[in-house]
C-alpha positions as CSV (number, residue, x, y, z in Angstrom):
1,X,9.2,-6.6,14.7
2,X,9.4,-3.0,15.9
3,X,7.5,-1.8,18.5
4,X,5.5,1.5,16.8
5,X,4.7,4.6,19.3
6,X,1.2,4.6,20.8
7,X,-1.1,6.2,18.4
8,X,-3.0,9.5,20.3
9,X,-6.2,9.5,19.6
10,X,-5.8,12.1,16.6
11,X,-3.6,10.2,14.3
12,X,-5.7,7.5,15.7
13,X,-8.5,8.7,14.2
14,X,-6.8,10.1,10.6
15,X,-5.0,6.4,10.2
16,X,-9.0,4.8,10.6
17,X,-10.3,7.3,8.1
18,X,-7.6,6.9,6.0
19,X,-8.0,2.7,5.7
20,X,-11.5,3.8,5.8
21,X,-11.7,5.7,2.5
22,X,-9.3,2.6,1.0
23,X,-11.7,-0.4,2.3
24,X,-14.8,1.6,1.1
25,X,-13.0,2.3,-2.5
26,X,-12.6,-1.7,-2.3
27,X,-15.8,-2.5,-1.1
28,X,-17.4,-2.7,-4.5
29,X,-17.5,-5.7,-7.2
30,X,-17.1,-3.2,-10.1
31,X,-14.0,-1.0,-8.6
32,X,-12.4,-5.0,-8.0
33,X,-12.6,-5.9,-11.6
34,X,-11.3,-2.3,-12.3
35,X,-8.3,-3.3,-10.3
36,X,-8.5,-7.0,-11.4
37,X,-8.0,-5.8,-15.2
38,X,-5.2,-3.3,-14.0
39,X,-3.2,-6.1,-12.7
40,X,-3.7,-8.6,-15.5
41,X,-2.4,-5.9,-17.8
42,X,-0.1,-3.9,-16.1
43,X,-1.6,-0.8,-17.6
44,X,-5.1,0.1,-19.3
45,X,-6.7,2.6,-21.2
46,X,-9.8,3.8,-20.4
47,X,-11.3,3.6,-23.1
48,X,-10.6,-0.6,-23.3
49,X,-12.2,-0.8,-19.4
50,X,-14.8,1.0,-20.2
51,X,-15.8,-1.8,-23.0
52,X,-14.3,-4.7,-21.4
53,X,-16.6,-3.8,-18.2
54,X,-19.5,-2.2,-20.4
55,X,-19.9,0.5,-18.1
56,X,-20.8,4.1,-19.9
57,X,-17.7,6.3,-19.5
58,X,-19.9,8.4,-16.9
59,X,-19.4,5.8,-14.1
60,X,-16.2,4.0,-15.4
61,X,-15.3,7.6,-14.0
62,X,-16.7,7.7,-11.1
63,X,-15.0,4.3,-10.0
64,X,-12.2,6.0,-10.9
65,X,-12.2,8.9,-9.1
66,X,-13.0,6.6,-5.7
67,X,-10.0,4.4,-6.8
68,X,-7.9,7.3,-7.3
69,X,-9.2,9.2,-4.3
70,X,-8.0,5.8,-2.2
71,X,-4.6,6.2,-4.1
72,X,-5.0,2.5,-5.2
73,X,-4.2,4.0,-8.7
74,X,-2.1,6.2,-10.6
75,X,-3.8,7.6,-13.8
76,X,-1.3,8.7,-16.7
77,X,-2.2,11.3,-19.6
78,X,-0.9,10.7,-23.3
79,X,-2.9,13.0,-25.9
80,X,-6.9,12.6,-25.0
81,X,-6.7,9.4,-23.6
82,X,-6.1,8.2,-19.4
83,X,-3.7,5.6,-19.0
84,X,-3.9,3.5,-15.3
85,X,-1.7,1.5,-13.4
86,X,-1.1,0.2,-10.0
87,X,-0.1,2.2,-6.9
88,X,1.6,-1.3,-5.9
89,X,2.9,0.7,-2.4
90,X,-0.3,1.5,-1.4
91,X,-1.9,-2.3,-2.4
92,X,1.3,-3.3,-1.0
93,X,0.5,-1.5,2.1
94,X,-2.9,-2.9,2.7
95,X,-1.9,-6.4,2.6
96,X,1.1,-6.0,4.8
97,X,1.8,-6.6,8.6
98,X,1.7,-2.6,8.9
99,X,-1.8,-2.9,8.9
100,X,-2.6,-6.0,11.1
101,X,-0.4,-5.0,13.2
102,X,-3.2,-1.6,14.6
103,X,-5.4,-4.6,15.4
104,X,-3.0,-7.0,17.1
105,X,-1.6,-7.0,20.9
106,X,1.6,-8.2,21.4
C-alpha cells in the first residue's frame, strides 16, 4: 500500500468535513431505503420513490437534496420528471481502504 503525505491540519479538517456531510447524509433510515431502492433498480424515478416510500414529494426532496449534496447520487432530467442513480465512485469510495486508512497507523 502507499504511504499518503501527512495531512496538514487544513486539508485535515476539509477531508473530516467532507466524510462528515457523507456519514450525516447516511445517517438516516429513510435516505438508506432511498439508496436501497436505487441499487435494486439501478435507476428510479421520483415519482415511483416517492410512492414506494410514501413520503410527500416535499421531503422525498429534501432526502434528496442531502443525498445529492453528499454526491452519493446523480439525479438525471428527461421532460418533467428526475431520474436517480448511483454515484458508485463516491459509495465506492466510502467503503474502500482510502478511508480506513485516515484512521489506521502503520
Amino acid at each position: 500500500m502507499n504511504k499518503e503525505l501527512p495531512l496538514t491540519d487544513v486539508s485535515l479538517e476539509s477531508t473530516f468535513s467532507k466524510y462528515e456531510k457523507k456519514f450525516k447524509a447516511l445517517a438516516d433510515q429513510k435516505r438508506l431505503h432511498i439508496l436501497h431502492e436505487i441499487t435494486e433498480h439501478g435507476e428510479v424515478c421520483v415519482c415511483d420513490l416517492s410512492e414506494k416510500l410514501e413520503l410527500p414529494q416535499s421531503k422525498l426532496s429534501y432526502h434528496l437534496k442531502i443525498l445529492m449534496d453528499a454526491e452519493l447520487i446523480e439525479k438525471e432530467t428527461r421532460g418533467t420528471w428526475s431520474y436517480y442513480t448511483l454515484n458508485h465512485s463516491e459509495i465506492n469510495h466510502l467503503l474502500s481502504e482510502e478511508l480506513c486508512c485516515l484512521f489506521r497507523r502503520d
